[in-house]
C-alpha positions as CSV (number, residue, x, y, z in Angstrom):
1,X,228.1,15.6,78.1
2,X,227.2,11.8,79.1
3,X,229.5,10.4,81.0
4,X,231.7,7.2,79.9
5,X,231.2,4.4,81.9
6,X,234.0,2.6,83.6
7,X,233.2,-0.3,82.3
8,X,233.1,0.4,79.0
9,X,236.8,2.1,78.9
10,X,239.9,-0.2,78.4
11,X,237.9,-3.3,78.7
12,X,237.8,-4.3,75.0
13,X,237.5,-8.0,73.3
14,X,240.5,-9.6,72.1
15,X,241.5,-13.0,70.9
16,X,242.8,-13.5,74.8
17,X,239.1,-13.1,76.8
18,X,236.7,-14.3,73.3
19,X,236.2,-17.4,71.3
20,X,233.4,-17.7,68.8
21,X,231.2,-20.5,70.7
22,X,231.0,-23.5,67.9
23,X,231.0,-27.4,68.4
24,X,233.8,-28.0,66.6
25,X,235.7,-27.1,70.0
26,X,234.1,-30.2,71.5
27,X,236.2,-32.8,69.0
28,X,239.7,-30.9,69.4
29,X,239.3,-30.9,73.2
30,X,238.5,-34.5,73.4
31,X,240.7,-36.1,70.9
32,X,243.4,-34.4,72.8
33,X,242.7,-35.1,76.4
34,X,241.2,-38.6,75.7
35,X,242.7,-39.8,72.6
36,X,242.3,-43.9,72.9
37,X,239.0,-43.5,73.9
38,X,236.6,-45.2,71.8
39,X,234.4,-42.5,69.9
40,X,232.7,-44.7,67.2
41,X,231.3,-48.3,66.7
42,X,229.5,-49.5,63.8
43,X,229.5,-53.3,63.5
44,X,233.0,-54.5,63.8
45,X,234.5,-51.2,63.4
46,X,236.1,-49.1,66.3
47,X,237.6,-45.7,66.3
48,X,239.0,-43.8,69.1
49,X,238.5,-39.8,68.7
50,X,242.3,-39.0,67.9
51,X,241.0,-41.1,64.6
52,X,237.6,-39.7,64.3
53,X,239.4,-36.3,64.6
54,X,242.1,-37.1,62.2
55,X,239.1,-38.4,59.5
56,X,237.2,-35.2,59.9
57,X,240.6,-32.6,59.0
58,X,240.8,-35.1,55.7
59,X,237.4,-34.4,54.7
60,X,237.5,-31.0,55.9
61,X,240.9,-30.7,54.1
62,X,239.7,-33.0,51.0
63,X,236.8,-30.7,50.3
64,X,238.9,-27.5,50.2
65,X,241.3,-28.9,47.6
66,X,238.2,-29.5,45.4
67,X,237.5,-26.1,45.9
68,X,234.2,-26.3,48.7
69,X,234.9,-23.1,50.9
70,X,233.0,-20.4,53.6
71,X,229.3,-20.6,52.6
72,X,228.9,-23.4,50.1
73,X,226.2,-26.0,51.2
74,X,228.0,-30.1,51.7
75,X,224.8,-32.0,51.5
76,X,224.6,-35.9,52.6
77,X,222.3,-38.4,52.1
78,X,223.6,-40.6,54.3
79,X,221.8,-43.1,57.2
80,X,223.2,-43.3,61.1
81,X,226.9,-44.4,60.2
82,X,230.3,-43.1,60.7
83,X,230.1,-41.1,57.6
84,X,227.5,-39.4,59.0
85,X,229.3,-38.6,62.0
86,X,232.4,-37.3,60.6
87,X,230.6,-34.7,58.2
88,X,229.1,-33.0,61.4
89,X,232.7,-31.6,61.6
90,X,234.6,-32.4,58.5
91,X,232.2,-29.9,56.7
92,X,231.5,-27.1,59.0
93,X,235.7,-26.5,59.6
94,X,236.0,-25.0,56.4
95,X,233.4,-23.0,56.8
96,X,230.9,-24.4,54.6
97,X,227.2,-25.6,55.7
98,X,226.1,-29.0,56.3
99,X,222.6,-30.4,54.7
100,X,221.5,-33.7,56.2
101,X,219.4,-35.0,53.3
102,X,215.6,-36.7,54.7
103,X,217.1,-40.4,53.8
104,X,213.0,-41.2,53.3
105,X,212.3,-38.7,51.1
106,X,211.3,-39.0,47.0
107,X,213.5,-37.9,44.5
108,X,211.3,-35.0,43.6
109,X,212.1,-33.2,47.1
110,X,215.6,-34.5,47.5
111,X,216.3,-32.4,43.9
112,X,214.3,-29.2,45.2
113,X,216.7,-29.3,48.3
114,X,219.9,-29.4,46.5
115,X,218.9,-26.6,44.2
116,X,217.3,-24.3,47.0
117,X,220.5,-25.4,49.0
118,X,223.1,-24.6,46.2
119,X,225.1,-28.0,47.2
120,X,228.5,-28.1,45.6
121,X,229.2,-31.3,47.0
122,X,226.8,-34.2,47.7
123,X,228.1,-37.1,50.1
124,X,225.4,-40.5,49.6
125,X,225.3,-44.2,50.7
126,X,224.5,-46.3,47.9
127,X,221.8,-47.9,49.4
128,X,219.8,-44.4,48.2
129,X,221.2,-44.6,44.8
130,X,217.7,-45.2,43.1
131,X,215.9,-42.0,44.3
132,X,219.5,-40.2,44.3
133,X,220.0,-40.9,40.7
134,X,216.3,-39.6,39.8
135,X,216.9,-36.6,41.8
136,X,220.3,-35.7,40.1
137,X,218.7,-36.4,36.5
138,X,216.4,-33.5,37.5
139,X,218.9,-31.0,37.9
140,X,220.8,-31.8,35.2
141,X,223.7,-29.3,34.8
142,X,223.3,-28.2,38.1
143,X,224.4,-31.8,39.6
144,X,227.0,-31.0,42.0
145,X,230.0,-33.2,42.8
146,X,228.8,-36.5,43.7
147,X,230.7,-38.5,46.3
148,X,229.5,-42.2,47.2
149,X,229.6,-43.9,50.3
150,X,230.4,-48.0,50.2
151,X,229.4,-49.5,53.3
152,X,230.3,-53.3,53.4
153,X,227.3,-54.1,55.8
154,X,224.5,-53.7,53.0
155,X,224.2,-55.2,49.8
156,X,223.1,-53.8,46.5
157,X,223.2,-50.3,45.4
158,X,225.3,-48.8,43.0
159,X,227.4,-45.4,42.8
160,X,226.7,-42.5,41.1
161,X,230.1,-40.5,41.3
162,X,233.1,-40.2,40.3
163,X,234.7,-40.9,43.4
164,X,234.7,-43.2,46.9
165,X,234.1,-41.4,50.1
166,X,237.4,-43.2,51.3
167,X,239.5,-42.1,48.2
168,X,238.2,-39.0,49.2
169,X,239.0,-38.7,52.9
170,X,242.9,-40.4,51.3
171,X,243.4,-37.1,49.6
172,X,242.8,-35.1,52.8
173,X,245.2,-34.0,55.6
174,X,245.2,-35.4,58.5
175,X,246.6,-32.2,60.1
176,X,244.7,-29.7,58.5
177,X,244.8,-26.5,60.3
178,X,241.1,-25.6,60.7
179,X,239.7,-22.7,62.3
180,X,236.4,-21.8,64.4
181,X,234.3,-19.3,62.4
182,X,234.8,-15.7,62.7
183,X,231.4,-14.8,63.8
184,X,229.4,-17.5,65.7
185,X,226.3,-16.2,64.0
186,X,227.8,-18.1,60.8
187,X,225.6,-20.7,59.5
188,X,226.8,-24.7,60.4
189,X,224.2,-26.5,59.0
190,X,221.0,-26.3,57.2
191,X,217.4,-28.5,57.8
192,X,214.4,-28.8,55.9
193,X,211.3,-28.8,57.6
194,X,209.0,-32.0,56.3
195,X,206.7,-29.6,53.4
196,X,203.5,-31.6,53.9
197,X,201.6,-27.9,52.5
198,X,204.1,-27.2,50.1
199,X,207.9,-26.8,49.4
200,X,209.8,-27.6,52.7
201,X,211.7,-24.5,54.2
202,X,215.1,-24.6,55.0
203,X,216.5,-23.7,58.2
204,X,219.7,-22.1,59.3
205,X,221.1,-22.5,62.0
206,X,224.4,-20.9,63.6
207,X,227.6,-22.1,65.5
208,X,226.6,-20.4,68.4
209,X,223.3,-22.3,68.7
210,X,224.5,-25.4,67.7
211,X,227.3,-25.6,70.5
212,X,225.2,-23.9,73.1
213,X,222.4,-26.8,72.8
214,X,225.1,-29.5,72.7
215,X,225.3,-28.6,75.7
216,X,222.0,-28.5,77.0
217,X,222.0,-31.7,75.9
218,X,224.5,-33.0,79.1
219,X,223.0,-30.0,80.9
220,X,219.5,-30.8,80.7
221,X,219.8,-34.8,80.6
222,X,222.4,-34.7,83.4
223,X,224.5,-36.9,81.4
224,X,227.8,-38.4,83.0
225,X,230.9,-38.1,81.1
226,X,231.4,-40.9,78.4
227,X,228.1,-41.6,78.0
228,X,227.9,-44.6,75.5
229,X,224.9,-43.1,72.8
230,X,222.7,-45.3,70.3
231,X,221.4,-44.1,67.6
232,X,218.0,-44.8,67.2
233,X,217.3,-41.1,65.9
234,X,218.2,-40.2,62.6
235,X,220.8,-37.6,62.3
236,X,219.3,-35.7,59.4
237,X,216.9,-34.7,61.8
238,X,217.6,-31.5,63.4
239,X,221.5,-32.9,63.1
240,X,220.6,-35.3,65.7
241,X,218.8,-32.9,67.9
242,X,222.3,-31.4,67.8
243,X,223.9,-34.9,69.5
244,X,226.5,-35.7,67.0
245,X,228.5,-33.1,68.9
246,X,227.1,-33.4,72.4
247,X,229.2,-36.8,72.3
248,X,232.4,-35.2,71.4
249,X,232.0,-32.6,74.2
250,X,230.8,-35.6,76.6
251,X,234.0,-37.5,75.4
252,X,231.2,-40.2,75.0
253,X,230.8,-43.3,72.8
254,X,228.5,-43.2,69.6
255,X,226.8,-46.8,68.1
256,X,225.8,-46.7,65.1
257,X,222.6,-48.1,63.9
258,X,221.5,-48.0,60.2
259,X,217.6,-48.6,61.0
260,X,215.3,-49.0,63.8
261,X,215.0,-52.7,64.9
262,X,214.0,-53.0,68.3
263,X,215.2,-56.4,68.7
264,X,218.6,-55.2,67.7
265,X,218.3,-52.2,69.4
266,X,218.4,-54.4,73.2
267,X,220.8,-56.6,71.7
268,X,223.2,-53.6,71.3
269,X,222.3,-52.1,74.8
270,X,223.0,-55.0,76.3
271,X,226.5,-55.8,74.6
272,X,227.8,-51.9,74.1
273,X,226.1,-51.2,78.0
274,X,224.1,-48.1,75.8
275,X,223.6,-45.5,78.8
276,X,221.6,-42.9,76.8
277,X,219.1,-43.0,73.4
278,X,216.3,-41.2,72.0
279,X,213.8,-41.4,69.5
280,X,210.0,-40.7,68.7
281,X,206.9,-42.1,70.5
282,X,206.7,-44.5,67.8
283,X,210.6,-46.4,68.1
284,X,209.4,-46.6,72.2
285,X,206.1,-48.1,71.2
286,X,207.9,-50.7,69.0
287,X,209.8,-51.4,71.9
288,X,207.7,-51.8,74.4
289,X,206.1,-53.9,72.2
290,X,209.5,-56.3,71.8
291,X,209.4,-59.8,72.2
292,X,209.5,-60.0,75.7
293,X,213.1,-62.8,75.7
294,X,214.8,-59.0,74.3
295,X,213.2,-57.1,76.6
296,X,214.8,-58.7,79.5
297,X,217.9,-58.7,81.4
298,X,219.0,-54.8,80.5
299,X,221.0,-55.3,83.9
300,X,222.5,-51.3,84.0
301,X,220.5,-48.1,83.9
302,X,219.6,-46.9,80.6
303,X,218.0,-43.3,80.4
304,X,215.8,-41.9,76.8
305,X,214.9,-38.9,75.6
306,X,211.2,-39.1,74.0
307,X,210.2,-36.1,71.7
308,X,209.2,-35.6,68.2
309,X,205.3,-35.4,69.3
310,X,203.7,-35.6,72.4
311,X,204.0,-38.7,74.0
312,X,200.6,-40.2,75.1
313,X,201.6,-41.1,79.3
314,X,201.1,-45.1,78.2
315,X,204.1,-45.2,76.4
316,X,205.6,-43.5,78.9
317,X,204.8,-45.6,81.6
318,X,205.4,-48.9,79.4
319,X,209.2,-48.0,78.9
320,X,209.6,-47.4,82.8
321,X,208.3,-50.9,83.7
322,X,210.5,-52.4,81.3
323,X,213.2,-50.2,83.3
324,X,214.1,-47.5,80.7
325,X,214.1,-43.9,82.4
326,X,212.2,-41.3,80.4
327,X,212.7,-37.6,79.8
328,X,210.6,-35.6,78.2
329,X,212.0,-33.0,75.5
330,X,210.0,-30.8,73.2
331,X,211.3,-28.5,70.4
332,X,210.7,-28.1,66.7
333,X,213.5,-28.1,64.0
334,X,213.9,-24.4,64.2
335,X,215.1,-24.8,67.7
336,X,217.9,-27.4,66.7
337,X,215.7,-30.0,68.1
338,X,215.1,-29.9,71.9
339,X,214.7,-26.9,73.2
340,X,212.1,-27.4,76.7
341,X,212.3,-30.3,78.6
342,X,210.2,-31.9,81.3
343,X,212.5,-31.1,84.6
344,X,211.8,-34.1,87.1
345,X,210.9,-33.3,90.4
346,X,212.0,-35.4,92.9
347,X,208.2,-35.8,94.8
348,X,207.3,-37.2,91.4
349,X,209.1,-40.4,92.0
350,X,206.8,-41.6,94.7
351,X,203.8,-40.9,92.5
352,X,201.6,-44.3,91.1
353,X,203.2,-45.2,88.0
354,X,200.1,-43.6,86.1
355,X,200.6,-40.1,88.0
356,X,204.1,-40.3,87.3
357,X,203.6,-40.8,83.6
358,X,201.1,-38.3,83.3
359,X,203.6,-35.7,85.0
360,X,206.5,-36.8,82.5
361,X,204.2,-36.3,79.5
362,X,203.8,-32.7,79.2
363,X,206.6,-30.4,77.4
364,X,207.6,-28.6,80.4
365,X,209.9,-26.0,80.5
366,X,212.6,-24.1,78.7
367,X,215.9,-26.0,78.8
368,X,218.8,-24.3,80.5
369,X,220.4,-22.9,77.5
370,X,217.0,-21.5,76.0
371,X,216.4,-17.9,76.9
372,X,212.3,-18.6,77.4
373,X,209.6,-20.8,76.5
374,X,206.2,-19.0,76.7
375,X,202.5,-20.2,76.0
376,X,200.9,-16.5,74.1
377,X,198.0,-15.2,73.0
378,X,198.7,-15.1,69.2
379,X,197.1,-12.3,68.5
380,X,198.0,-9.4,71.8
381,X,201.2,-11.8,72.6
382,X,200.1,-12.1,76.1
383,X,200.7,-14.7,78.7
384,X,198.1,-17.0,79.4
385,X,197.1,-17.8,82.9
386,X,198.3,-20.6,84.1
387,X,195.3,-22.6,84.9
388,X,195.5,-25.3,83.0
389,X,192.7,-24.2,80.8
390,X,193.3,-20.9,78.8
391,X,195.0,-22.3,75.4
392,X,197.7,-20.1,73.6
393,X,200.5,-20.6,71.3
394,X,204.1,-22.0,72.1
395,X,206.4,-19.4,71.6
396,X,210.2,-19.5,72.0
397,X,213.3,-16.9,72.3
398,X,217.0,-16.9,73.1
399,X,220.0,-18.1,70.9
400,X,218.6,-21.5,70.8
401,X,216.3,-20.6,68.0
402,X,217.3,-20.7,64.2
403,X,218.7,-18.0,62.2
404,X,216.2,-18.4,59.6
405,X,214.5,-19.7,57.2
406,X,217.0,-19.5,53.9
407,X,215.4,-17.2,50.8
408,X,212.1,-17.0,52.5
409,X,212.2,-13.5,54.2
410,X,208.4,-13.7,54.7
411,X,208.2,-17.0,56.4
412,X,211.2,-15.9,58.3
413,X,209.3,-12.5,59.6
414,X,206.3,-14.4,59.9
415,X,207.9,-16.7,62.2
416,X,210.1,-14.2,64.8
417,X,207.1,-11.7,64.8
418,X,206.9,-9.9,67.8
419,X,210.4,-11.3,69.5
420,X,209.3,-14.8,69.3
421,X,209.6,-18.0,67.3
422,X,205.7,-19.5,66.9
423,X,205.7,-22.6,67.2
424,X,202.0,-23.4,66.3
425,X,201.1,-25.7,68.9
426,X,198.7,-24.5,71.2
427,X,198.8,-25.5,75.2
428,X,198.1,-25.0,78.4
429,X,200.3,-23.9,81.0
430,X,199.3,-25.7,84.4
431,X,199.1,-24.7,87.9
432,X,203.1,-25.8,88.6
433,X,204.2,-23.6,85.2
434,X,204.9,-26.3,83.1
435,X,202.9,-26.3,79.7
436,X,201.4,-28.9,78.5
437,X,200.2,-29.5,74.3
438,X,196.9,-29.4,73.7
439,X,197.2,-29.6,69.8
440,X,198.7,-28.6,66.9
441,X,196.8,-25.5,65.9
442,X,195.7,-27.2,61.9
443,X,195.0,-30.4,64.5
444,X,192.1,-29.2,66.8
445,X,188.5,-30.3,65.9
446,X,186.1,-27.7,66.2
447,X,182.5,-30.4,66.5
448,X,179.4,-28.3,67.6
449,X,181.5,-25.1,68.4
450,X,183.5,-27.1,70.9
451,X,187.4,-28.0,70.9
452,X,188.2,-30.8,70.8
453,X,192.1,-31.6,71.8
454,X,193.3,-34.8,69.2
455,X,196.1,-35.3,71.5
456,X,193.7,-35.9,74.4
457,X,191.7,-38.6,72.6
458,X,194.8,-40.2,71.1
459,X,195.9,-40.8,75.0
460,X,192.5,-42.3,75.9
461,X,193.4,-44.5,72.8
462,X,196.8,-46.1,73.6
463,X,195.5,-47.1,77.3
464,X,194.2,-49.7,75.3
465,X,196.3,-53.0,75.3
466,X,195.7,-53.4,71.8
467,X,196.9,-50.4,69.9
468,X,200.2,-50.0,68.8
469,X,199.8,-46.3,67.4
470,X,196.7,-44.0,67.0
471,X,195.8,-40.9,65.4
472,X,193.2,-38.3,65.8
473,X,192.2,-36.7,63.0
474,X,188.8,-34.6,61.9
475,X,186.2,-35.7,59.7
476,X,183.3,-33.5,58.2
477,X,179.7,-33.8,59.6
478,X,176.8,-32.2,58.1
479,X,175.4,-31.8,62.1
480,X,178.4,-30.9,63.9
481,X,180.3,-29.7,61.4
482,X,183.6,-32.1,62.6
483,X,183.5,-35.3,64.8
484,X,186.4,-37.3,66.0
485,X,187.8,-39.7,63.2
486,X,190.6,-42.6,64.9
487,X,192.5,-43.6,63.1
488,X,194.6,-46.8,65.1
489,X,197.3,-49.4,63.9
490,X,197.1,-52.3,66.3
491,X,199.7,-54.4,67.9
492,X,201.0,-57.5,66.5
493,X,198.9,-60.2,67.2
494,X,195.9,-58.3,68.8
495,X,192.6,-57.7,67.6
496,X,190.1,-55.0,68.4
497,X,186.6,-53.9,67.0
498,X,185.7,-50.5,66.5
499,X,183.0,-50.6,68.5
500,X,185.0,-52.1,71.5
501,X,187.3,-49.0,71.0
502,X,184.8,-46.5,71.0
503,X,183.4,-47.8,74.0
504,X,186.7,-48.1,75.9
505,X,187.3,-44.6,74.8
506,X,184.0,-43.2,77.0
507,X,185.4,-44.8,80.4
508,X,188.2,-41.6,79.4
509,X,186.4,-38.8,77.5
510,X,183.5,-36.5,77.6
511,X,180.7,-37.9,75.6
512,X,181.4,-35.2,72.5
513,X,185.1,-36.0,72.4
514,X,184.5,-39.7,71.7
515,X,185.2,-40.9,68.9
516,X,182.6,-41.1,66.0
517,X,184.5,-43.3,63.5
518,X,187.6,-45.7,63.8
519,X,189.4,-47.0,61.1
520,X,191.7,-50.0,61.7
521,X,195.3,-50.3,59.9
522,X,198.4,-49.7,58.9
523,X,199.3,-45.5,59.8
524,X,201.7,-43.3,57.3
525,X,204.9,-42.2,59.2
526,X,207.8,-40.0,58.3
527,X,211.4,-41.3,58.7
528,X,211.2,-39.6,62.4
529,X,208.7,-41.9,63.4
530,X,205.7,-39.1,63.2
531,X,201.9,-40.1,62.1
532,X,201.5,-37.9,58.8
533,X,198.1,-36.6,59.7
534,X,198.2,-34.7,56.7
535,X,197.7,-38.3,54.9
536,X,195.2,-39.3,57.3
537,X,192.6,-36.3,56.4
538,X,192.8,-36.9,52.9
539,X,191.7,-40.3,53.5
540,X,188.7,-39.6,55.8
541,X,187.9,-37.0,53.5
């Protein structure tokens, strides 16, 4: 007869000793223990969080009385404003799932993603009304409610619903009596990956995940309390990389930006004392590369968070000398964003600024609310050694990791084989454990039988003073089979010949990974600021 444990007898969970984790916790803590704090500026507009709380039970409450329950899909198309803000909990506390629409996207996607998404309700800005318009003319009957946004700080536009977002939020109770989900494994919100081979995937991902690395967030970043938040990222993008309820937890300040301009951005540090942002290489590029009269005078510490792709160390460097603090995160949008980080060491700091960029590049290790962060063997799911040299796969586990990928059991196996999320980049993991990208595993050239990392070349690349962005990309050779192909948008201003770039890349690189061709201009991005390599190999091509 097996014996009963102990612990197991009289011990059980009740409401009293367990609370689904879920972020909405984060804005009913803080609107009631700081309720005149200010939670939200956009321009001239202020809220404090008992009002940002209030506006998110109307929606919440608005959308049930239209009949939006547990399960149905809120999309929004919507840029970094306090709409945006508010629908991170107004949707989620009736249960139903938020979509945070790619703002940069064509109207052919934007209709697949409501259909694949069932959205009952969709939330826009006017400013997206042209492609919004096409995409709802594709899907004809199946257009679902259409609520517009008005924001008096653009011009132009026009609406395409019946009804006003404020109308809307009017018909809504402040007091609505919300609840947390009933099983934290409940889907809050749902994210399409970018679909550059295909039909993007959708990702879940759950309450529990979503709190736990809103957390992580302050954890990881060691963020003070009211930490005052600018939003150079786009919140469709992994929600934020889940910070859109980090700043309700941290009791913090959010300023709202509706596009990147880095002349703005300093002008808003500087008046708003911003203590915290974070953004692609590309936005720290363009601000490096800021006239030098906004650069100045920051006068306070101001910490980022660089991820998105790997950072080449230049960039890294060039924020610190204009006294910007850099952390490193890593993560994909099937791990809500940022899910390893770059943990400083403190013997880093007396390193030469080069060492200590170099150090700050690599993707480190698994933040403190992600179960593991491994570098595998794809195919016998075995550690590498950590020598700096053996290249495996990224591979990630623990409830930081998405639920799945919605109506796409395959993918969804494909991806958690074995107990592990693939990630598909392959690294290194170095002497100190902290792994380091070598490539994307569709990105490596392969040029006489040797690899050749693009992310290694693309560093040797921005050392010079002259480019603002680079790319590495393959291109066929009937000798080697692939050589090195740069492709390199300069700064404003400078000018650069090929050849001189070549050459300046051999002082860096072996002789095979220099590059064989450049190509000078202008290099396609997404709305998170990432190089679309897949545009660059059909041009080379």
């Amino acid at each position: 007869m097996t014996r009963q444990h102990p612990y197991s007898m009289g011990l059980d969970r009740s409401p009293a000793n367990y609370v689904p984790l879920s972020p909405l916790s984060f804005i009913e803590r803080t609107a009631a223990v700081y309720p005149q704090r200010t939670s939200i500026i956009y321009g001239e507009t202020r809220q404090v969080w008992s009002q940002t709380y209030a506006r998110c039970r109307r929606l919440a409450s608005a959308l049930e009385r239209r009949g939006i329950g547990r399960g149905d899909t809120v999309a929004v198309m919507l840029p970094n404003t306090p709409p945006m803000i508010e629908a991170h909990f107004g949707v989620p506390m009736l249960g139903a799932v938020l979509n945070t629409l790619n703002t940069r996207l064509d109207a052919e996607a934007i209709a697949f993603m409501l259909e694949h998404g069932e959205a009952r309700v969709l939330i826009t800005d006017c400013e997206f009304s042209p492609v919004v318009s096409k995409a709802l003319a594709m899907l004809g009957e199946r257009r679902p409610l259409v609520i517009d946004v008005r924001d008096p700080h653009i011009d132009g536009g026009e609406t395409l619903g019946a009804l006003d977002y404020e109308a809307l939020l009017a018909e809504g109770d402040p007091g609505y009596a919300w609840s947390l989900p009933q099983d934290e494994w409940e889907a809050i919100a749902l994210n399409y990956t970018s679909g550059t081979t295909g039909n993007p995937k959708g990702v879940v991902y759950h309450h529990r995940g979503a709190h736990l690395n809103s957390i992580a967030n302050i954890v990881t970043w060691g963020m003070p309390a009211h930490a005052v938040y600018l939003w150079t990222l786009p919140m469709f993008h992994c929600n934020g990389w889940c910070f859109p309820w980090t700043l309700a937890a941290n009791a913090g300040t959010h300023v709202c930006l509706r596009r990147v301009d880095p002349v703005l951005i300093f002008e808003l540090i500087k008046q708003h004392r911003v203590t915290h942002f974070c953004g692609a290489p590309i936005v720290h590029s363009m601000l490096i590369n800021a006239p030098e009269s906004s650069r100045q005078g920051l006068g306070h510490p101001v910490a980022a968070m660089i991820a998105g792709a790997a950072p080449p160390a230049a960039i890294i460097e060039g924020m610190e000398r204009i006294g910007v603090s850099i952390t490193h995160a890593y993560g994909l949008t099937e791990t809500y964003g940022p899910a390893a980080i770059c943990a400083r060491q403190p013997e880093w700091e007396t390193l030469p600024l080069p060492e200590k960029a170099e150090r700050h590049a690599r993707q480190g290790v698994p933040n403190h609310l992600q179960q593991a962060m491994a570098v595998l063997d794809p195919q016998t799911m075995q550690p590498v050694p950590a020598d700096g040299e053996t290249m495996g796969e990224i591979m990630f586990r623990g409830n930081i990791v998405m639920k799945g990928y919605l109506k796409n059991p395959t993918a969804t196996e494909e991806s958690l084989a074995g107990g592990w999320f693939h990630s598909g980049d392959l690294a290194v993991v170095q002497s100190d454990g902290y792994v380091k990208i070598r490539d994307r595993s569709k990105d490596v050239i392969i040029s006489g039988g040797e690899n050749i990392s693009s992310i290694e070349v693309e560093d040797a690349l921005y050392r010079h003073p002259a480019v603002m962005a680079a790319a590495v990309v393959a291109k066929l050779d009937d000798k080697w089979g692939e050589v090195p192909c740069a492709c390199v948008e300069l700064r404003e201003g400078s000018t650069v010949t090929p050849e001189e770039l070549v050459e300046h890349c051999r002082r860096y690189l072996a002789r095979f990974k220099v590059p064989r061709h450049v190509v000078i201009g202008p290099l396609p991005k997404t709305s998170t600021g990432k190089i679309q390599k897949f545009l660059l190999r059909q041009r080379v091509a």
